[in-house]
C-alpha positions as CSV (number, residue, x, y, z in Angstrom):
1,X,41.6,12.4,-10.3
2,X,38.0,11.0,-11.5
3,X,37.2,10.8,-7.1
4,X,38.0,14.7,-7.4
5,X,35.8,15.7,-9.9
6,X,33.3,13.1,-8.3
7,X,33.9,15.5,-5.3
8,X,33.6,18.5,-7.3
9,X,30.4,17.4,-8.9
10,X,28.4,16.3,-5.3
11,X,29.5,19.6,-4.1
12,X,27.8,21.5,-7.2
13,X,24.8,19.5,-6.6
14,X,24.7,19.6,-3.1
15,X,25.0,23.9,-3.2
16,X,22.8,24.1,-6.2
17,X,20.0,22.2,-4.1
18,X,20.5,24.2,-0.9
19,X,21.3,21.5,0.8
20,X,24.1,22.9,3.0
21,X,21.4,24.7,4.1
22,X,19.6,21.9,5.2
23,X,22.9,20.5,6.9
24,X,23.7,23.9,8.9
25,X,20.9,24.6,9.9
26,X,20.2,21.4,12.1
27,X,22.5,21.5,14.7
28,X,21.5,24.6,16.6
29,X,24.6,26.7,15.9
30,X,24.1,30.4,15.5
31,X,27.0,30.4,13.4
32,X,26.7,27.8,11.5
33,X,22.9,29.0,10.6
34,X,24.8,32.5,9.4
35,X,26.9,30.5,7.6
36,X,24.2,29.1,5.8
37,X,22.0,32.2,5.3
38,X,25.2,33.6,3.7
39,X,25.2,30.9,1.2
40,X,22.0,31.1,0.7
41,X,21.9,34.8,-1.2
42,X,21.3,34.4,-4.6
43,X,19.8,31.1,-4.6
44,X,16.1,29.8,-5.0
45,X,15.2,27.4,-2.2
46,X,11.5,27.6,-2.1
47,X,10.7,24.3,-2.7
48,X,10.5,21.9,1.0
49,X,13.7,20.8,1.9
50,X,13.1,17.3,1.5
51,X,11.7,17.9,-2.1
52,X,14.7,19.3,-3.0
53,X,17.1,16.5,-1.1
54,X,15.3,13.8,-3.4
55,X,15.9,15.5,-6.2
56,X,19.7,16.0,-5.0
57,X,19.9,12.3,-4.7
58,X,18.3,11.4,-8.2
59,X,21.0,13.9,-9.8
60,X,23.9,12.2,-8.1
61,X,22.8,8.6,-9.4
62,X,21.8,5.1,-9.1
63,X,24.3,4.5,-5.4
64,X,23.1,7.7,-3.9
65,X,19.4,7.2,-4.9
66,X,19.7,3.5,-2.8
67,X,21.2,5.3,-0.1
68,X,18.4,7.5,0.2
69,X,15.6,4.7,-0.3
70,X,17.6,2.9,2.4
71,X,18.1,6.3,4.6
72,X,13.7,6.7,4.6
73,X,13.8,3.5,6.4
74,X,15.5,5.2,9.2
75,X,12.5,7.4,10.5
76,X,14.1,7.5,13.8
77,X,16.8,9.8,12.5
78,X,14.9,11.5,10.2
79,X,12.2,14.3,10.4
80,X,9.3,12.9,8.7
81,X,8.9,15.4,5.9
82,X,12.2,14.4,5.1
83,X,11.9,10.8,5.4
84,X,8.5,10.6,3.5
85,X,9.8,12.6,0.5
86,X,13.1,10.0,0.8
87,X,10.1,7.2,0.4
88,X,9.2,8.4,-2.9
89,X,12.9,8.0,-4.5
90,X,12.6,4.9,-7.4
91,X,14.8,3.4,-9.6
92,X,14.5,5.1,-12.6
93,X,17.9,3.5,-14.3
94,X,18.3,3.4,-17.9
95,X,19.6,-0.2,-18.7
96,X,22.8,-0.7,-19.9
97,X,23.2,-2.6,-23.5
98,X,22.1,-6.1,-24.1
99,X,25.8,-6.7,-25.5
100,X,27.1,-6.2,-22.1
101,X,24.7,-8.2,-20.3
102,X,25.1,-11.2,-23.2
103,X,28.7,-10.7,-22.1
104,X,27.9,-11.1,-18.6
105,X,25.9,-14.0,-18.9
106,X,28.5,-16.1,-20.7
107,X,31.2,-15.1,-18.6
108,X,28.8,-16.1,-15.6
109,X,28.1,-19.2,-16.8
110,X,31.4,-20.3,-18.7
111,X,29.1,-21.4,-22.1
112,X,27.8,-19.0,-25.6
113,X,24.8,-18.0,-25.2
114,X,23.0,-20.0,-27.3
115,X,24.1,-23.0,-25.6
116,X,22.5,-21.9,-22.5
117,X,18.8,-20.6,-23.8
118,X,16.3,-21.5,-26.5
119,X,15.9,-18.2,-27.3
120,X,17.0,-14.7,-25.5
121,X,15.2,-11.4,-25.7
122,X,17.7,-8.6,-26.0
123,X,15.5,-6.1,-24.3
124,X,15.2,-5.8,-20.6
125,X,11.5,-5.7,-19.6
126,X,12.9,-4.0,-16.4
127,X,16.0,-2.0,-15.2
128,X,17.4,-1.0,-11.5
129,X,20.4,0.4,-10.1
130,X,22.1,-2.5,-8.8
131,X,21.1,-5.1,-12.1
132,X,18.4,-5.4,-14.8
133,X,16.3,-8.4,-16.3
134,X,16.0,-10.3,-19.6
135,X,13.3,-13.3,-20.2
136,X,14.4,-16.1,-22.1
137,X,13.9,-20.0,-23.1
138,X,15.5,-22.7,-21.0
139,X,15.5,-26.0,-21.9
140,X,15.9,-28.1,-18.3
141,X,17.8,-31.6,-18.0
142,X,14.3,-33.1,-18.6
143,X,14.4,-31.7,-22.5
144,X,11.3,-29.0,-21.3
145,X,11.2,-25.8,-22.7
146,X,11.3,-23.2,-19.5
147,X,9.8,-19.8,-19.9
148,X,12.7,-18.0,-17.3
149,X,13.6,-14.5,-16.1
150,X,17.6,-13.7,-16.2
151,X,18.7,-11.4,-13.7
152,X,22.2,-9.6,-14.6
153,X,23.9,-7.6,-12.6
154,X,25.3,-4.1,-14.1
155,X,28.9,-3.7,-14.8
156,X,31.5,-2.1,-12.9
157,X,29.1,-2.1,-10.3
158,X,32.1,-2.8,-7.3
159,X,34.4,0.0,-8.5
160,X,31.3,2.8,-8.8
161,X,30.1,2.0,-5.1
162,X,33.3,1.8,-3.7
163,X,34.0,5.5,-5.0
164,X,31.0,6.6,-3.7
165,X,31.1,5.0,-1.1
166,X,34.5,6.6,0.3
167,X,32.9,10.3,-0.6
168,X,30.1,9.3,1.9
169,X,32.5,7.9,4.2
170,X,34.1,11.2,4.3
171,X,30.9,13.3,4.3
172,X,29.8,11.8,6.8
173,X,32.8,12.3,9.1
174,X,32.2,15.6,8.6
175,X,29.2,15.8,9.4
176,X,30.0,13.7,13.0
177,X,32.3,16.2,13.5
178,X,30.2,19.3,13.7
179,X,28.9,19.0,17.0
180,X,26.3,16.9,19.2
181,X,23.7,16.7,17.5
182,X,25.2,15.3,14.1
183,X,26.6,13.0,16.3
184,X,23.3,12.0,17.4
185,X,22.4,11.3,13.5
186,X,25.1,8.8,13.2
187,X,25.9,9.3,10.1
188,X,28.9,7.1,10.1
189,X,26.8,4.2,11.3
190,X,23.8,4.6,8.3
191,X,26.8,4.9,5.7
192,X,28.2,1.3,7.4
193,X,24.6,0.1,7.2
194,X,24.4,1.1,3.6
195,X,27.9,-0.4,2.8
196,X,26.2,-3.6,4.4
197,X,22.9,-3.6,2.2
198,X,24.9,-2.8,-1.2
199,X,27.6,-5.6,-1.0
200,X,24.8,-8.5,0.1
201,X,22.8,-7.0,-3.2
202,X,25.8,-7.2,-5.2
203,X,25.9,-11.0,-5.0
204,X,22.9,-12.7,-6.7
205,X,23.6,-16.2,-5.0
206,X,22.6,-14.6,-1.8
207,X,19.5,-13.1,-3.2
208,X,19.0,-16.2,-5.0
209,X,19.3,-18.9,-2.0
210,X,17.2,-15.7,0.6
211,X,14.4,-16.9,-2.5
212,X,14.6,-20.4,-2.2
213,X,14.4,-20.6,1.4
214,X,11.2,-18.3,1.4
215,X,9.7,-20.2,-0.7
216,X,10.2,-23.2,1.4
217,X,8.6,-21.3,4.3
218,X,5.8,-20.5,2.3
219,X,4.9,-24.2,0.7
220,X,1.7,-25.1,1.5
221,X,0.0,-21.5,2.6
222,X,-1.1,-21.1,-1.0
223,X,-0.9,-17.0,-0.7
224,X,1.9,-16.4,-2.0
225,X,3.9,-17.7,-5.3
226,X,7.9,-17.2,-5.4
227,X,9.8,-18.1,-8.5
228,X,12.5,-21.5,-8.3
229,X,16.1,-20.8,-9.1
230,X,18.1,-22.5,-11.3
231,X,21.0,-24.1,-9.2
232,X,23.0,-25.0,-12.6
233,X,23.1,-21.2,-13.7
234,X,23.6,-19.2,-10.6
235,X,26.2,-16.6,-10.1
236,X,27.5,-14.0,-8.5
237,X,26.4,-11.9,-11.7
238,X,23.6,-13.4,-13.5
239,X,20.9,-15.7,-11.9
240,X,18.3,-17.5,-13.8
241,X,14.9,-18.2,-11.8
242,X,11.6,-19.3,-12.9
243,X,9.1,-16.5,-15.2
244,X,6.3,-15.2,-13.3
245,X,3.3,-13.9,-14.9
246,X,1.0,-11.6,-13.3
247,X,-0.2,-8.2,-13.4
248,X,1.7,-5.3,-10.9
249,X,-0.3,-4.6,-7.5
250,X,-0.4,-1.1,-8.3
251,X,-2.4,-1.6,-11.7
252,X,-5.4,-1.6,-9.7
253,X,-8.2,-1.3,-12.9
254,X,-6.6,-4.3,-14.6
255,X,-6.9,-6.1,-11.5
256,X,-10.3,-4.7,-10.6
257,X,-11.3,-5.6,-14.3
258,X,-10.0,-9.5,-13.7
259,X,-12.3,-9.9,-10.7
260,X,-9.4,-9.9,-8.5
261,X,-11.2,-9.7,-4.5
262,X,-9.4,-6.7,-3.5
263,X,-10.5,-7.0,0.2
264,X,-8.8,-11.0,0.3
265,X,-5.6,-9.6,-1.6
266,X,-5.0,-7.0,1.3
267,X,-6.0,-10.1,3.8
268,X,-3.8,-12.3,2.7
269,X,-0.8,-9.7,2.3
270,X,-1.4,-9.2,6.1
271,X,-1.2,-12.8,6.8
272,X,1.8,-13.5,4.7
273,X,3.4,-10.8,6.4
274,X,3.1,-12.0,9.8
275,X,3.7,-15.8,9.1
276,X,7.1,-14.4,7.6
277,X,7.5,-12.7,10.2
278,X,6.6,-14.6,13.7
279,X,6.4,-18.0,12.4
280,X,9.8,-18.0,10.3
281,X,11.8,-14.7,11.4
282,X,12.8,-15.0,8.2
283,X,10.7,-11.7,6.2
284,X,11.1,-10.4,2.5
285,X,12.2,-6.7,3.9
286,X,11.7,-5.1,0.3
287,X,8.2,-5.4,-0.2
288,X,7.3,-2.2,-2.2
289,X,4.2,-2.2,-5.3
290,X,7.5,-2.7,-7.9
291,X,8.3,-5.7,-6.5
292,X,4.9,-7.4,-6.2
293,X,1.8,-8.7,-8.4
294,X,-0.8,-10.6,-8.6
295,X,-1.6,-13.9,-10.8
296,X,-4.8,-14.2,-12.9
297,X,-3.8,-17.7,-13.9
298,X,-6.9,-19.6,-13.4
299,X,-4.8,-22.5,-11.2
300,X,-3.4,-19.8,-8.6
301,X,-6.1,-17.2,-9.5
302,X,-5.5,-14.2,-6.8
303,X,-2.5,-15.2,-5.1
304,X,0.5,-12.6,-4.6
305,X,3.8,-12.9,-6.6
306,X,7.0,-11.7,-4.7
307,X,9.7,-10.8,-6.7
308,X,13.4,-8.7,-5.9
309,X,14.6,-10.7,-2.6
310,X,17.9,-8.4,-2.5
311,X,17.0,-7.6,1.2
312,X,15.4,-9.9,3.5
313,X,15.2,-9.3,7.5
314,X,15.4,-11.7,9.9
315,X,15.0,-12.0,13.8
316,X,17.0,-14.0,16.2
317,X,15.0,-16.1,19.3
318,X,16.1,-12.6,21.6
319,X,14.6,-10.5,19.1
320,X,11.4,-12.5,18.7
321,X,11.6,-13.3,22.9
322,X,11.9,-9.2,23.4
323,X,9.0,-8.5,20.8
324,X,6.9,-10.8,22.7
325,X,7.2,-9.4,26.0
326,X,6.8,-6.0,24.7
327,X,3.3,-6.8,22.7
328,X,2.2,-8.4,26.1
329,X,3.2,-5.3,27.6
330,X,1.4,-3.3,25.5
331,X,-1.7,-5.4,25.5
332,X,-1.7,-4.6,29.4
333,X,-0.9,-1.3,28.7
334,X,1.7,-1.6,31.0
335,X,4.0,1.1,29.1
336,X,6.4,0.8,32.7
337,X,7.2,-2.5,32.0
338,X,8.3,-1.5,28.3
339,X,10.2,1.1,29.7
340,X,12.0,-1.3,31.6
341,X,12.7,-3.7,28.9
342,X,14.2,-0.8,27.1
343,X,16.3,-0.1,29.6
344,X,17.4,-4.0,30.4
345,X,18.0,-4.6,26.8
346,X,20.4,-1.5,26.6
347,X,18.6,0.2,23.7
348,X,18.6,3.5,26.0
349,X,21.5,4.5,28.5
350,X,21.0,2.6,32.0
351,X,20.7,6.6,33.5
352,X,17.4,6.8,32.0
353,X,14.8,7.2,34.2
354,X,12.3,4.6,34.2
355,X,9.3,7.1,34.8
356,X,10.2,9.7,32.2
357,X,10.8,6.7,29.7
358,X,7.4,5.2,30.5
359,X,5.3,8.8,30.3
360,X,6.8,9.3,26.9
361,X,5.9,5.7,25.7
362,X,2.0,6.4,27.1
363,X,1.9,9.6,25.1
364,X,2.4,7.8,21.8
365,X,0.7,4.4,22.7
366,X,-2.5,5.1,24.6
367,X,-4.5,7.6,22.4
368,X,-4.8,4.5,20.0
369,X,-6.5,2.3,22.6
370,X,-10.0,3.9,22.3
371,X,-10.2,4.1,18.7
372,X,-12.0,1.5,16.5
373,X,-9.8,-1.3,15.7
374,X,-9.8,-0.5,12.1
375,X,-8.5,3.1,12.6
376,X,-5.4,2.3,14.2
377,X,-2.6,2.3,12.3
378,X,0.5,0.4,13.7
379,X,3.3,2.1,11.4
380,X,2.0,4.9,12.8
381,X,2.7,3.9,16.6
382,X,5.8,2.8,15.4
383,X,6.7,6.3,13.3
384,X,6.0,8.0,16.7
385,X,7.8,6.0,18.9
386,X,11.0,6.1,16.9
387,X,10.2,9.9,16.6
388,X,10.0,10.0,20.7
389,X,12.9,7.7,20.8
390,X,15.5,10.5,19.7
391,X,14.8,12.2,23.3
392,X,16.2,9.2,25.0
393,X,19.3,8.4,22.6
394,X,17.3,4.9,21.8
395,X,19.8,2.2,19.8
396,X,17.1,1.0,17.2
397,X,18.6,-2.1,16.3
398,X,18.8,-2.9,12.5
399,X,16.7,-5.7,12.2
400,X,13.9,-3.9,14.0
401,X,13.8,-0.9,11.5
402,X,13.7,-3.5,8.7
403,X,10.3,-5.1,10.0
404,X,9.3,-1.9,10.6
405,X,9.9,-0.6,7.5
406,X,8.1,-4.1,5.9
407,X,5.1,-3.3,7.9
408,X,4.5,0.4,6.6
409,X,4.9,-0.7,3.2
410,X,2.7,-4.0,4.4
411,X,0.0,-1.6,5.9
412,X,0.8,1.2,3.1
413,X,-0.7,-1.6,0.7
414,X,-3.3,-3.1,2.7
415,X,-5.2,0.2,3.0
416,X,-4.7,0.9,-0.6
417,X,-6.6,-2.1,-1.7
418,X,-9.0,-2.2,1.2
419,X,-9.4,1.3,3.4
420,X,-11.7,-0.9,5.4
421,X,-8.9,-3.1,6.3
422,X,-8.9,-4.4,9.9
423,X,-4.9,-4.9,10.5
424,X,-5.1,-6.4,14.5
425,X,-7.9,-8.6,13.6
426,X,-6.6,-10.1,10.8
427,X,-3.3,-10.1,12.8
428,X,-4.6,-11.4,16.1
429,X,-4.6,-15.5,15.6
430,X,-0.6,-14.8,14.7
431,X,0.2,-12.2,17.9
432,X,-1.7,-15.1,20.1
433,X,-0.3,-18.2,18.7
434,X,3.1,-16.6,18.3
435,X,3.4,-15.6,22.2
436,X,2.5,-19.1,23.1
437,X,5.0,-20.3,21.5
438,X,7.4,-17.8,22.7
439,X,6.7,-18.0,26.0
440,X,4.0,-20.3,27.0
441,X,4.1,-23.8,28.2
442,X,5.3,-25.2,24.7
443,X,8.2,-23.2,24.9
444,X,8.7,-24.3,28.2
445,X,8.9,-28.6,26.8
446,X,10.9,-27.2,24.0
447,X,13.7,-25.4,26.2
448,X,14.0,-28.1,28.5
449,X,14.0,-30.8,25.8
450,X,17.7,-28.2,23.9
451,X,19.1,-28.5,27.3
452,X,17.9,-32.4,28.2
453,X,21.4,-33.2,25.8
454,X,23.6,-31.2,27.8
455,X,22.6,-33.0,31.4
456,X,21.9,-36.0,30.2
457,X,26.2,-36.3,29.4
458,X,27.1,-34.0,32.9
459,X,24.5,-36.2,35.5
460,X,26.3,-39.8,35.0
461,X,29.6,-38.4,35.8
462,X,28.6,-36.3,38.8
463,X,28.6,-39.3,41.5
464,X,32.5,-40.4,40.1
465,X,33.7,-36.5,39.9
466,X,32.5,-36.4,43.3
467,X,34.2,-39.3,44.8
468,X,37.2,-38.1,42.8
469,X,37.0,-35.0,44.5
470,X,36.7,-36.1,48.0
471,X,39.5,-38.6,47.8
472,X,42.2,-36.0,46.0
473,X,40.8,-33.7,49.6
474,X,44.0,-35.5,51.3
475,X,46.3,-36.0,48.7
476,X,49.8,-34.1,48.2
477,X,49.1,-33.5,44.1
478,X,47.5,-30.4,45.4
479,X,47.7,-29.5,40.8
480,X,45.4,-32.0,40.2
481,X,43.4,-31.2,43.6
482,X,42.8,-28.0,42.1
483,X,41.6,-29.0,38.9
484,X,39.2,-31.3,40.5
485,X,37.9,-28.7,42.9
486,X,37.7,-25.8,40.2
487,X,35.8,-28.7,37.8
488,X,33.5,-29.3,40.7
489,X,33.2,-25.9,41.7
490,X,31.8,-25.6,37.9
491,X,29.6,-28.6,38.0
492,X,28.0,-27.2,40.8
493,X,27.5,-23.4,39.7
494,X,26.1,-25.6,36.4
495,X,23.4,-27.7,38.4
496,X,22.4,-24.1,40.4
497,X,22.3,-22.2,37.3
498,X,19.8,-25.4,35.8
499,X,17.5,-25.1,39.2
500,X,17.5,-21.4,38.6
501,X,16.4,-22.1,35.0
502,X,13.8,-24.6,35.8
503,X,12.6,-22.5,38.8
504,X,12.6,-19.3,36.1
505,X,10.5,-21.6,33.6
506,X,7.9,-23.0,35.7
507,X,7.3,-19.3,37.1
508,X,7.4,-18.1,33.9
509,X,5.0,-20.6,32.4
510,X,2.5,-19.8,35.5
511,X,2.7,-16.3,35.1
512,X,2.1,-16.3,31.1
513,X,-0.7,-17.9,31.5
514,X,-2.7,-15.1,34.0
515,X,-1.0,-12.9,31.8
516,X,-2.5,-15.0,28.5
517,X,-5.7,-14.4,30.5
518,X,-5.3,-10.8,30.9
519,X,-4.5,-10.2,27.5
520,X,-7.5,-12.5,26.0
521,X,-9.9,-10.2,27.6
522,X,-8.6,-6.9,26.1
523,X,-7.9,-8.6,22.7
524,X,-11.7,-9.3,22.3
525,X,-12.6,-5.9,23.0
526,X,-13.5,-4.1,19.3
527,X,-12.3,-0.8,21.1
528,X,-8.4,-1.6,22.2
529,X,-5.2,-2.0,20.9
């Protein structure tokens, strides 16, 4: 009964905003636009339509509003009036009473609270959709008191998505069933998506362990500060992790008034970025102003604070290995070769033509090549190419939205602190050293040295399988002749495969390096990509 009236109550909301309209009137159905115009009578839908879709989606509540934050991430669906509005949506959740998170805590943790903490404060100092936080007094095994943040998860938080979730589900199957081009949208693939984000945020020993490891990657940059967990009082419902104190990135006079270098903080976001990125492929993939600040602590004066690590992205060897080529691609502006490695990849049907692919791809890429370094924006290039991507049915792959959606908010931030800010030469030492690694000679040591295991046991036993072989050639236990011939039949498709590889390596190697030449000479030009 309660999923009903949910039903009954998204409906209301979802006529009351005009968006059917917005619905019916994108797949390019005469009817189906009637059908809306009829609807329409009566109504006031002045406002834009992705104005009034936010608003829709702050109405419905706290699961819809993190579907639409994660929907803007999806430019490549999305018009980009629709998907800049989405960009706006925040959590503006009122937080649920301290009892219940006191309850939580305890039940968490298996102890009163006032066996766990010094002291508690009962108000949250900040409240989201999926939990809120408390600060509070630890005292640690070594009898110090530790100031600590307490992150607690709301209630009934499974229950509420899971409802909502199934009312997506189902809207969404309608909306793959209208025709072609909803279809195209894949709207049951971003509800999937979604389902994936919300479960991983609904377990704070996930979020909690994606911190700890990030801050192990970062040790020793001294950029970046990320709070320590507390092993002994992690759960899936309440987490307790070091206090930080610093002001919010987005309280720019406070900072400007503590003699913060604005021009080094957007530097140094820029180079944390990338070494999360192509040094780790490991990336904190909600990097918004709410979740970061700044410390004026004289001992780590100026260094960012990351908080929230609910999402984090991260990129497989293929992933990194396909970036690579394409950056050296586009360095060389050889947009055909990109078009190719769209194709080989499978992101885009293997019908596509190569040449309609590759003018497409030049459209977008090459008016930024003769602009100023500092005046090329690379969320942009990447806005338009998933914009020009819809044309050619491109699979954007997950992961690849996430760092995409890092770097606008990256960039976003950057400029916002420093308009001056030069993104591809503060970048450039990481896009070098990162394709050398990737595909230059180190690489090359380092692929032969995984593989050196693997031989090193098969090469000893190659001179007895052979003589095996040979002398089972005349024998009647023609079973166990054609093991021996199938075995040796795979030993020798093995050693061909490990020429080919050695033969693709040391080609490989001598062709990065003319094309590490290639690309050195447009990389020190102020007026390229």
């Amino acid at each position: 009964m309660s999923r009903m009236f949910r039903g009954a109550y998204i409906v209301w909301i979802v006529l009351r905003y005009g968006l059917d309209e917005l619905v019916l009137t994108s797949f390019n159905k005469p009817w189906l636009a009637m059908v809306s115009r009829i609807l329409s009578v009566g109504r006031n839908l002045d406002a834009p339509r992705g104005e009034r879709l936010r608003e829709a989606l702050e109405r419905l509540g706290p699961i819809f509003v993190k579907f639409g934050q994660v929907l803007s991430t999806r430019r490549d669906l999305l018009p980009p009036d629709i998907s800049d509005e989405l960009a706006r949506l925040q959590d503006r959740v009122p937080p649920f009473a301290s009892s219940i998170a006191v309850a939580t805590i305890e039940r968490a943790f298996r102890k009163p609270l006032g066996e766990i903490f010094e002291s508690f404060d009962q108000e949250p100092v900040a409240s989201a959709s999926i939990a809120q936080v408390h600060f509070a007094v630890l005292k640690d095994r070594n009898g110090r008191l530790r100031d600590v943040a307490v992150k607690v998860l709301r209630p009934n938080m499974l229950p509420a998505i899971e409802k909502d979730l199934g009312l997506m589900r189902m809207m969404a199957g309608w909306v793959n069933g209208f025709s072609e081009d909803g279809k195209r949208l894949k709207p049951l693939e971003v509800v999937a998506e979604f389902d994936k984000y919300l479960h991983d945020e609904l377990d704070l020993v996930r979020e909690a362990s994606s911190a700890a490891q990030l801050r192990r990657n970062m040790e020793g940059l001294d950029l970046v500060l990320i709070p320590e967990m507390f092993w002994d009082l992690c759960a899936t419902e309440a987490i307790v992790m070091e206090r930080m104190v610093g002001i919010p990135i987005s309280h720019t006079e406070r900072l400007r008034a503590a003699g913060v270098d604005f021009q080094k903080l957007a530097r140094d976001g820029v180079t944390i970025f990338f070494t999360q990125v192509f040094r780790d492929g490991f990336f904190h993939a909600d990097m918004h102003p709410g979740n970061i600040q700044v410390s004026v602590d004289p001992a780590t004066f100026g260094r960012y604070i990351s908080l929230d690590f609910g999402i984090v992205g991260t990129l497989t060897e293929y992933d990194k290995e396909y970036l690579a080529q394409n950056f050296t691609a586009f360095f060389r502006r050889d947009y055909k070769r990109v078009a190719q490695l769209h194709i080989e990849s499978g992101w885009v049907p293997a019908t596509t033509r190569v040449d309609e692919l590759e003018a497409a791809i030049r459209a977008v890429c090459e008016p930024y090549f003769d602009r100023p370094l500092k005046e090329i924006s690379l969320g942009m290039v990447l806005m338009r190419l998933f914009q020009t991507s819809r044309r050619f049915q491109v699979e954007i792959q997950p992961q690849l939205v996430l760092l995409q959606k890092t770097l606008l908010n990256i960039e976003g931030l950057g400029r916002d602190l420093d308009p001056e800010l030069d993104l591809w030469n503060t970048a450039k030492p990481f896009l070098e050293k990162w394709m050398l690694e990737q595909i230059g000679p180190k690489a090359f040591i380092e692929q032969l040295k995984n593989e050196a295991p693997r031989y090193a046991k098969l090469l000893p036993e190659l001179p007895r399988l052979l003589v095996d072989f040979l002398k089972q050639g005349g024998s009647d236990n023609r079973d166990r002749g054609t093991e021996q011939r199938k075995l040796m039949e795979e030993l020798l498709a093995e050693h061909k495969r490990t020429n080919r590889l050695l033969h693709g390596l040391v080609y490989g190697a001598i062709g990065f390096g003319l094309g590490l030449l290639a690309m050195r000479v447009l990389l020190v030009s102020p007026f390229l990509f």
